[in-house]
C-alpha positions in Angstrom: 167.0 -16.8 171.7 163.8 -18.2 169.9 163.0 -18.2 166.2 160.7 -15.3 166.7 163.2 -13.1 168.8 165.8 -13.7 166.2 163.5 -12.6 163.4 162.3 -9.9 165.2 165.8 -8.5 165.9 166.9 -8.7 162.4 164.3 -7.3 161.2 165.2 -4.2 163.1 168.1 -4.5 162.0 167.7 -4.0 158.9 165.4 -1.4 159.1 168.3 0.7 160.8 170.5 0.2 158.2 168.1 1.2 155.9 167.3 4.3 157.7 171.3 5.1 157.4 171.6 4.0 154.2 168.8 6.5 152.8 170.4 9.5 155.2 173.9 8.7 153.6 172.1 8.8 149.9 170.2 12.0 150.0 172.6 14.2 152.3 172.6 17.3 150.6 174.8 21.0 150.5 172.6 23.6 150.3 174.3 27.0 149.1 172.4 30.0 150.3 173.6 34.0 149.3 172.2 37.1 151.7 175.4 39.1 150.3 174.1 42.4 148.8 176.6 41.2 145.5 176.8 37.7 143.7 178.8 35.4 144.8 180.8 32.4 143.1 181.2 29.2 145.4 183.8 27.1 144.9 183.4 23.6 146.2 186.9 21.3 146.5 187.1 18.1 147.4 190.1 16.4 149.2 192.7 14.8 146.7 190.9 11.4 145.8 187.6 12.5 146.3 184.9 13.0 143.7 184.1 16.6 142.7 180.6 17.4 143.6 180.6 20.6 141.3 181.7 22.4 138.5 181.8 25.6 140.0 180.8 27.9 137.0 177.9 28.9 139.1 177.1 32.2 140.1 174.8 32.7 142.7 172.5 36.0 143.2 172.5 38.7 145.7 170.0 39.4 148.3 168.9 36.2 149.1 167.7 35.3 145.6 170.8 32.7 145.3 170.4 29.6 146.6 171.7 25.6 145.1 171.4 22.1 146.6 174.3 19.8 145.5 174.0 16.1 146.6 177.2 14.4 147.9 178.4 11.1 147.1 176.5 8.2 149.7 180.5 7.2 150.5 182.4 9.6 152.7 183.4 13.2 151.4 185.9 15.9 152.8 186.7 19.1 151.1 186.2 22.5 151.5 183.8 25.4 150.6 185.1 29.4 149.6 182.9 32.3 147.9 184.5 34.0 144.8 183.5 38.0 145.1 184.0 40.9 142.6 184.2 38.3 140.1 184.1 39.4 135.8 184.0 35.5 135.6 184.3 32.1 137.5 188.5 32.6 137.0 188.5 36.5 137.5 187.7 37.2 141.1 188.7 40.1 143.3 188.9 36.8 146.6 187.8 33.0 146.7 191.0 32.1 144.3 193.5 32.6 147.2 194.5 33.5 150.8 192.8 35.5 152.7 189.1 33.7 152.3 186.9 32.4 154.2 187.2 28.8 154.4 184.4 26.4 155.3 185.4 22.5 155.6 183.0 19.7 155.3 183.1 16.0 156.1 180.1 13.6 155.5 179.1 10.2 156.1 182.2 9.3 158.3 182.4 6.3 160.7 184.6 8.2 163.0 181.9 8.2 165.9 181.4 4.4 165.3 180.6 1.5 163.1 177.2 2.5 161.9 177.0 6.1 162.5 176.9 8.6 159.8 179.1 11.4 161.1 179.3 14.5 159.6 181.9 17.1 160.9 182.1 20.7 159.6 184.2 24.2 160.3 184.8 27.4 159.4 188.4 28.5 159.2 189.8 31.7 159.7 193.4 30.6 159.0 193.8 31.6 155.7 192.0 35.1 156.1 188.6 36.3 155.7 186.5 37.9 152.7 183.5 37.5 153.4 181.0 35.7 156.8 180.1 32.8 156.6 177.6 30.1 158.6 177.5 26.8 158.7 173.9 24.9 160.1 172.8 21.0 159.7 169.0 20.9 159.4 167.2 17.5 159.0 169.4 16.4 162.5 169.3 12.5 162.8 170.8 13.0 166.4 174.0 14.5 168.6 174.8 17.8 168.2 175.0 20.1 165.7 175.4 23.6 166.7 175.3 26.5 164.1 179.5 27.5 163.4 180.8 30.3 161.7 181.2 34.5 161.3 177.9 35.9 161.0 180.2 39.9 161.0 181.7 41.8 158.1 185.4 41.9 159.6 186.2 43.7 156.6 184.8 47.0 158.2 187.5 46.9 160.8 190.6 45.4 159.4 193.6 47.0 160.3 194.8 49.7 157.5 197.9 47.1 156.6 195.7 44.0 156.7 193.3 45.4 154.2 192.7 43.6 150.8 191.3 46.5 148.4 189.5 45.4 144.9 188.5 46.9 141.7 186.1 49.4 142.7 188.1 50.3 145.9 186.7 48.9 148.5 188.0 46.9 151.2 187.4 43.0 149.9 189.4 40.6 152.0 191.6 41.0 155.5 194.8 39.1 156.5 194.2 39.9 160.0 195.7 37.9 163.1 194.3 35.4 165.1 193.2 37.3 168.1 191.1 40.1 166.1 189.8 37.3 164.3 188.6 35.0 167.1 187.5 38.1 169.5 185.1 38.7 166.7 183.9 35.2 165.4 184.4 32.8 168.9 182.8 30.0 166.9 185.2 29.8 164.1 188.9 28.5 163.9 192.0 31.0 163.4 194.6 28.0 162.9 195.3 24.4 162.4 195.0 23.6 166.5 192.0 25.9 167.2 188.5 24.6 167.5 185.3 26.1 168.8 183.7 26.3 172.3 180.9 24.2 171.6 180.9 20.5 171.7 179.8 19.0 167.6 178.5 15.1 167.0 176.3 15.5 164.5 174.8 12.3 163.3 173.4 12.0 159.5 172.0 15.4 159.0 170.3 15.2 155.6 171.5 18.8 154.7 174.8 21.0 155.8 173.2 24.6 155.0 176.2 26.9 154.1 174.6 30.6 154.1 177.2 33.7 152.8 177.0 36.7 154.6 174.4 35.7 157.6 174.2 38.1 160.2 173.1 36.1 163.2 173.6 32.9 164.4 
């Protein structure tokens, strides 16, 4: 290879690395709420990881809440619940434990390949559900990156013994089972082997949009 060629390939080099680089910086989670009440989110990192909030937050109904967090440039796992029928951050009718709505995030990971900014993402039914949730990358470097998640209230019908009641009354959270669960929301996960019908390889989206209580996909 001449002098030229070898210039000319590093310098494209380079400018791919760059293009990563600046897609691993300014990856974003945006935090959107079309709930009818406020919600609290409460953003969890794995253990060793960074927290990327301080989760005193409360985010307004109707559309009028929304909050952009930017994660580390390194790679980031943890997990994504709404607090509802909350007095305070600490005094929540769900979000504090099971049954909720889990979403679960990983960013910038070199799983796909030495190079490739991976991000990975889920919404988990194991643990229960309070309230829907949908997860959508926007800003798509490349792959695919499908929309996943419960855009349906399956609060409204939750078996009579699987019902989670709050302060005012109503019907807050469900225990559920699997099948009722997966029937419902196909393009969630109802335990720690499940995993959705659509194929996911999502390369360095710039933002993972996390949207409480969506009603379409």
């Amino acid at each position: 290879m001449g002098a030229m060629a070898e210039r000319i390939v590093l310098a494209f080099l380079l400018a791919a690395a760059s293009v990563l680089s600046a897609s691993a910086v300014d990856t974003k989670l945006t935090l959107h709420n079309l709930c009818p009440f406020p919600v609290y989110p409460l953003v969890t990192p794995n253990r060793g990881l960074p927290a990327i909030s301080d989760n005193t937050h409360s985010l307004d109904a109707n559309g009028r809440g929304l909050v952009s967090i930017t994660f580390p440039p390194t790679t980031w796992s943890g997990r994504v619940v709404a607090r509802t029928g909350c007095t305070s951050p600490a005094d929540c009718d769900t979000g504090l434990a099971a049954p909720e709505t889990v979403v679960q995030l990983v960013v910038h990971s070199t799983d796909a390949g030495p190079g490739q900014d991976l991000a990975t993402y889920s919404v988990s039914l194991a643990e229960g559900f309070n309230i829907g949730v949908v997860v959508s990358p926007q800003s798509i470097g490349g792959g695919q990156c499908p929309a996943l998640g419960c855009p349906v209230n399956l609060n409204d019908d939750c078996p009579a013994d699987q019902r989670v009641v709050g302060k005012d009354g109503g019907v807050v959270a469900c225990k559920g089972d699997q099948g009722y669960f997966k029937q419902r929301c196909p393009l969630t996960r109802v335990n720690g082997t499940d995993h959705e019908p659509v194929p996911q390889n999502c390369l360095a989206p710039g933002e993972l949009k996390v949207v409480f209580c969506q009603t379409a996909m």
